[in-house]
C-alpha positions in Angstrom: 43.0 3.3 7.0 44.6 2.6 10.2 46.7 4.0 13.0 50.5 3.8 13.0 51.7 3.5 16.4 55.5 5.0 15.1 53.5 7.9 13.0 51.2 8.7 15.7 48.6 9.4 13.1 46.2 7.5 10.5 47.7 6.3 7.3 47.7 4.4 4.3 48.5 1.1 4.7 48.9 -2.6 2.8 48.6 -6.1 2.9 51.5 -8.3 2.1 49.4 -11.5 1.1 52.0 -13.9 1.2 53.3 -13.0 5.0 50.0 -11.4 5.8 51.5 -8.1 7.2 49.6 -5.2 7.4 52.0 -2.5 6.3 52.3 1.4 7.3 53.3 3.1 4.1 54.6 6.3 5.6 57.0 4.5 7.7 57.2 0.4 6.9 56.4 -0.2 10.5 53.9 -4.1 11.1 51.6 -2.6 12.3 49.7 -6.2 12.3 50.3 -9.5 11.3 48.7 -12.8 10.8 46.1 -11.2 8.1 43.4 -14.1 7.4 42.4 -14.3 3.8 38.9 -14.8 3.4 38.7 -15.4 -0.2 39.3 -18.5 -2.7 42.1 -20.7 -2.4 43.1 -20.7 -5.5 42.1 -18.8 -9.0 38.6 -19.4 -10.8 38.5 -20.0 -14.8 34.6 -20.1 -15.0 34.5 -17.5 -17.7 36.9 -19.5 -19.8 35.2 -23.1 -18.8 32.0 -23.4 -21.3 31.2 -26.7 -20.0 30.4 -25.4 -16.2 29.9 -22.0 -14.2 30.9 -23.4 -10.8 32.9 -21.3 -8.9 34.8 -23.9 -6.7 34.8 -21.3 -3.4 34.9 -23.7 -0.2 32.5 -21.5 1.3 28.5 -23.0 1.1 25.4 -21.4 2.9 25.0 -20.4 6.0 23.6 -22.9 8.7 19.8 -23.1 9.0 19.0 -23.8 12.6 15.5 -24.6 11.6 16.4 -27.5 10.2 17.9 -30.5 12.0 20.8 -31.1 9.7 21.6 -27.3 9.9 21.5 -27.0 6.2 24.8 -28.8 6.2 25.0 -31.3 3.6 26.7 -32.7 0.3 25.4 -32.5 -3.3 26.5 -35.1 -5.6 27.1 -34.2 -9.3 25.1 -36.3 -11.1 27.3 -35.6 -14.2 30.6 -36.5 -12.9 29.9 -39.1 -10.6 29.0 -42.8 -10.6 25.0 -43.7 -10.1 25.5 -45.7 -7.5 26.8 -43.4 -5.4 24.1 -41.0 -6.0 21.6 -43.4 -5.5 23.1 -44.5 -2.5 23.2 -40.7 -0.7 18.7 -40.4 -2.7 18.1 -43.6 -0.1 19.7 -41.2 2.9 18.3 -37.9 1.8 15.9 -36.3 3.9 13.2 -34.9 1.3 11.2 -33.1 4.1 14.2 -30.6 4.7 14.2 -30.1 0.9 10.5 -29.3 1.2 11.1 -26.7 4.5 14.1 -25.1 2.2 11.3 -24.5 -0.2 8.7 -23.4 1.9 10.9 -20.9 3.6 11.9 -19.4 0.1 8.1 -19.1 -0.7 7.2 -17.7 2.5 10.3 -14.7 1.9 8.7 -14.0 -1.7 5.2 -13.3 0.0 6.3 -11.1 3.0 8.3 -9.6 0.4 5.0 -9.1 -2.0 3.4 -7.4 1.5 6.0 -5.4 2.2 6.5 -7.5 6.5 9.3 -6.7 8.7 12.2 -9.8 8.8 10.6 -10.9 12.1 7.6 -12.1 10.7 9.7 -14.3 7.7 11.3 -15.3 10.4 8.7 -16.9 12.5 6.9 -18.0 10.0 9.5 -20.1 9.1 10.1 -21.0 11.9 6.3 -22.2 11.8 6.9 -24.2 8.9 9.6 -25.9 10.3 7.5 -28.0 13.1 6.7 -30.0 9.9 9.3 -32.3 10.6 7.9 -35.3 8.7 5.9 -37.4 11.3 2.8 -38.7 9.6 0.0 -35.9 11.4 3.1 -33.6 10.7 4.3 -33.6 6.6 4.5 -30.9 4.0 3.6 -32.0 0.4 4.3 -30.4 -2.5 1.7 -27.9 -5.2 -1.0 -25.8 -3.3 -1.0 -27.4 -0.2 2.7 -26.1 0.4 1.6 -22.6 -0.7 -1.6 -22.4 1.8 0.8 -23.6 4.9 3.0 -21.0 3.6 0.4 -18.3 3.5 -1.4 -19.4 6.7 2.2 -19.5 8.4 2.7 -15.6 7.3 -1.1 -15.1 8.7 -0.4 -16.4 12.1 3.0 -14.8 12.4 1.3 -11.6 11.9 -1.5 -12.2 14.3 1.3 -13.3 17.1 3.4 -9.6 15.7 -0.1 -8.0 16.1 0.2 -6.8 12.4 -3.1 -6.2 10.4 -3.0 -8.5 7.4 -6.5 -10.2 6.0 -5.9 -13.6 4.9 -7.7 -12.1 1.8 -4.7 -9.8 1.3 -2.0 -12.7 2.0 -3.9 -14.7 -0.2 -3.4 -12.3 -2.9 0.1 -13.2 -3.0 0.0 -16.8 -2.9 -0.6 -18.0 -6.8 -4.2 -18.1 -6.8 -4.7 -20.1 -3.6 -8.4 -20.3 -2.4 -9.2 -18.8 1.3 -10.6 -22.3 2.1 -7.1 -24.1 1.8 -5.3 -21.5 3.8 -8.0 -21.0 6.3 -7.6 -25.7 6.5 -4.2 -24.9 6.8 -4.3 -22.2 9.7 -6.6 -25.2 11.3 -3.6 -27.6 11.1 -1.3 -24.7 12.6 -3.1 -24.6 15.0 -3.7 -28.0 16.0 0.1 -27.7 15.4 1.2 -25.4 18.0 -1.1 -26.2 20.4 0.5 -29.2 20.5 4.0 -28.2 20.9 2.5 -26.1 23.7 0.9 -29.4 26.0 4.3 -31.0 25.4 6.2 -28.3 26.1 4.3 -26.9 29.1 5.0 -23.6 27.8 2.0 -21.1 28.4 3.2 -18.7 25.6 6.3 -20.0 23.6 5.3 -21.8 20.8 1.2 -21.4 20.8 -0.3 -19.3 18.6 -2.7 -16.4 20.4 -5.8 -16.0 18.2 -5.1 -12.2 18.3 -8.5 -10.2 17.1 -7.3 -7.6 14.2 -8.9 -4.1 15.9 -10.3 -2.2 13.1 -8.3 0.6 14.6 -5.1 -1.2 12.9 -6.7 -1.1 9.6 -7.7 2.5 9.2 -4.6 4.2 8.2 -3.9 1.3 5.5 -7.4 1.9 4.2 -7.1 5.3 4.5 -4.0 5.3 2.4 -5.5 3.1 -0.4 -8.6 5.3 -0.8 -6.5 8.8 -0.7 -8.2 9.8 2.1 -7.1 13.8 3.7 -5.3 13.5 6.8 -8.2 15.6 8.5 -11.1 12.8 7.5 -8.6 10.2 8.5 -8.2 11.5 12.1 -12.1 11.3 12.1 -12.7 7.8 11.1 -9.9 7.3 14.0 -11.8 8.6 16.7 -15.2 7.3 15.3 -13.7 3.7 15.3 -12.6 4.3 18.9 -15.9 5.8 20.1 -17.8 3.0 18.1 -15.4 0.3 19.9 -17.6 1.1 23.5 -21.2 0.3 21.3 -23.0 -3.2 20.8 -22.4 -3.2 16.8 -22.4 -6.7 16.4 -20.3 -6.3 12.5 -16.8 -8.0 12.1 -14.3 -4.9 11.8 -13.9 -4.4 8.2 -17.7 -4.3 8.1 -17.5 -1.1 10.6 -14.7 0.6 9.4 -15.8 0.6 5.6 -19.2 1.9 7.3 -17.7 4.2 9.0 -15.6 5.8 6.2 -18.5 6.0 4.0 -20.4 8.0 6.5 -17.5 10.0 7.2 -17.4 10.8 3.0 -20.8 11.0 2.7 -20.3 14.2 5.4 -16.8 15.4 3.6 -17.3 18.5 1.3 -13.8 17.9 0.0 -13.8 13.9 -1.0 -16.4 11.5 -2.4 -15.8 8.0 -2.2 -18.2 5.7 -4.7 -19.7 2.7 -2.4 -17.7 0.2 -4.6 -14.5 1.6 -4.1 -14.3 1.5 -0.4 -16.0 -1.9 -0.9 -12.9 -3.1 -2.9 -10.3 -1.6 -0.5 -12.3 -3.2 3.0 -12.6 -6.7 1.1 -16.3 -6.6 1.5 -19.2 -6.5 -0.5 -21.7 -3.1 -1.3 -24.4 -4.5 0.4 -22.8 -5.0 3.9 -21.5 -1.5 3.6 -25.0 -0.7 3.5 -26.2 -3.0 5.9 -23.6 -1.9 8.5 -23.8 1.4 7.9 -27.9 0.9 8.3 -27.3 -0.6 12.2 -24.8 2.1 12.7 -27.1 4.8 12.0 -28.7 5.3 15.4 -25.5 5.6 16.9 -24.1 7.7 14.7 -24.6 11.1 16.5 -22.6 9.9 19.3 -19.9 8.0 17.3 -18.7 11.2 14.4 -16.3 13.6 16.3 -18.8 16.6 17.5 -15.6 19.2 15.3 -15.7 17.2 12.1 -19.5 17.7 12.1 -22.8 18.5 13.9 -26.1 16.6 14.6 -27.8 18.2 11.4 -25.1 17.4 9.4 -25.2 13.7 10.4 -28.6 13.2 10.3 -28.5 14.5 6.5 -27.5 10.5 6.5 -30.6 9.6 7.4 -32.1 10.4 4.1 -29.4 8.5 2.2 -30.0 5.1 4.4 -33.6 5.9 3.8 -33.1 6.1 0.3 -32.2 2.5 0.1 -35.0 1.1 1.7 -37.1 3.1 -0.5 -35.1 1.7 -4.0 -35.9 -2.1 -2.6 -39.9 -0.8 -2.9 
C-alpha cells in the first residue's frame, strides 16, 4: 500500500518487474521507478536436482567483524573441482577463524540453554575472538574449546552484572568440569588484561572481577524453590540487613541460610534442607553451618513484620538440635 499522488489517497499498487515501476492501480500513475529486486537472478531447480540441494542465491552471510577476514571467504567444492586447487586454498586457510566460527556458535547454544540477553552472546564472542592464533593466544578443539566458551559467557555476565554461577553455565557446556572453565577464566583473564596494558584503556577491554551480591540471586532462587511472594520480600530485606554484618560465608552460603530460616519461621511453606541445598549449589552441611554463625544475628537480620524475637529464637532449638545429633 502506498500513496498516489494523482488519487490523493492510499491504494493498491504493483510492481512491473521487468521496468521496475511501481504502479497505482486506481489510476496507472508511476508512482516510483527503478524497483531493486532483491531476490535470485535466475530460477532454482533444487527440488528437481537429486544430485545437490544448493540453492545458487549470490547472497552469503553476513560479515563478521570479529574476525579479520570479515567472514568473507570462498568454499571450494571438493566434488567438482580439481585437488590441486583445493589443496592449494587448505595451505591459505586460516583454521583459527574456522575455530572462532565454532566457538561463537557454541557460545549462542549456551546463552540460549540460560535463557541471556543478545549482549552478553555478543561480548562473549567478542571475548573469544582475542584468540587470534599467536602461540600464548590459540583455541584448540574438544573440551578445551567448550570451557573458553563457558568461561567467555561467565565473564561477560560478571562485566553485564548478571548473576550466573559457573556451576549453572557449566550445566550447559557437555559435561565440562568447573576446573577447566575456572583454567580457562584464568587465561581470560591474563587475556584481557593484556589487551588492557597495550591498549592503555582503563575500562575497554579488561574484565572487572564483579562480586555476584547475593541480593541478585534471591529472586532466581526464590523462583526455583516456589517460594510466596510475601517470604520472598523477607529473604530480600534479610540479605540486605545481613549485607552490614561480619558473616564471613560466600553469598550462596548466606542466602540458602537465610531462606531456611525464613521457612523454618513460614506457617505456610516448608522447604526440606536438601532442596534449597540443590537450588543454592551447596551442600546440607554448609546450610547448617552458615545458618549456625548466623544465628546470633538473626534477631536483628529477619524483618521485625515477618516475625518477632520469640518466633526467631524458636530457631535456636533447631540449630541446637544439630549439635545435639553429632553427640
Amino acid at each position: 500500500m502506498d500513496t498516489c499522488l494523482d488519487c490523493k489517497k492510499v491504494t493498491e499498487t504493483v510492481i512491473d518487474t521487468r521496468t521496475g515501476d511501481t504502479i497505482c492501480t486506481e489510476c496507472s500513475l508511476v508512482i516510483s521507478d527503478h524497483y531493486i529486486e532483491d531476490s535470485q537472478e535466475w530460477r532454482t531447480f533444487s527440488n528437481d536436482d537429486n544430485s545437490s540441494d544448493q540453492d545458487p542465491n549470490r547472497v552469503g552471510a553476513p560479515t563478521n567483524p570479529l574476525l579479520k577476514s570479515g567472514g568473507i571467504g570462498t568454499i571450494i567444492d571438493t566434488s567438482t573441482s580439481k585437488n590441486d586447487l583445493y589443496r592449494a586454498q587448505s595451505l591459505v586457510k586460516n583454521s583459527e577463524e574456522d575455530l572462532i566460527v565454532k566457538a561463537c556458535k557454541e557460545i549462542k547454544r549456551m546463552t540460549e540453554g540460560l535463557k541471556l540477553v543478545s549482549g552478553v552472546e555478543f561480548r562473549a564472542c567478542e571475548i573469544v575472538s582475542k584468540f587470534d592464533g599467536d602461540k600464548n593466544k590459540r583455541l584448540s578443539r574438544g573440551k578445551h574449546l567448550t570451557a573458553v566458551c563457558a568461561a567467555a559467557v561467565s565473564t561477560a555476565c560478571r562485566e553485564m552484572n548478571l548473576s550466573r554461577t559457573l556451576k549453572e553455565i557449566s550445566m550447559v557446556a557437555h559435561g565440562v568440569k568447573l576446573k577447566y572453565i575456572n583454567r580457562a577464566s584464568m587465561t581470560i583473564r591474563r587475556l584481557l588484561d593484556s589487551d588492557q596494558v597495550e591498549t592503555a584503556s582503563s575500562s575497554s577491554c579488561a574484565a572487572p572481577q564483579v562480586i555476584i551480591k547475593t541480593g541478585e540471586l534471591v529472586r532466581r532462587f526464590c523462583s526455583k524453590l516456589d517460594i510466596t511472594e510475601r517470604e520472598t520480600k523477607a529473604i530480600r530485606e534479610a540479605v540486605e540487613i545481613a549485607e552490614n554484618f561480619d558473616i564471613r560465608r560466600n553469598p550462596k552460603s548466606v542466602l540458602a541460610a537465610i531462606i531456611f530460616m525464613i521457612c523454618q519461621l513460614s506457617k505456610t511453606i516448608h522447604r526440606p534442607t536438601r532442596e534449597i541445598a540443590f537450588v543454592a549449589e551447596v551442600v546440607e552441611n554448609t546450610i547448617k553451618s552458615s545458618a549456625k554463625d548466623m544465628y546470633p544475628y538473626a534477631s536483628k537480620i529477619i524483618p521485625k513484620w515477618y516475625a518477632s524475637e520469640e518466633e526467631v529464637k524458636r530457631l535456636g532449638g533447631i540449630i541446637g538440635s544439630w549439635d545435639a545429633a553429632k553427640l
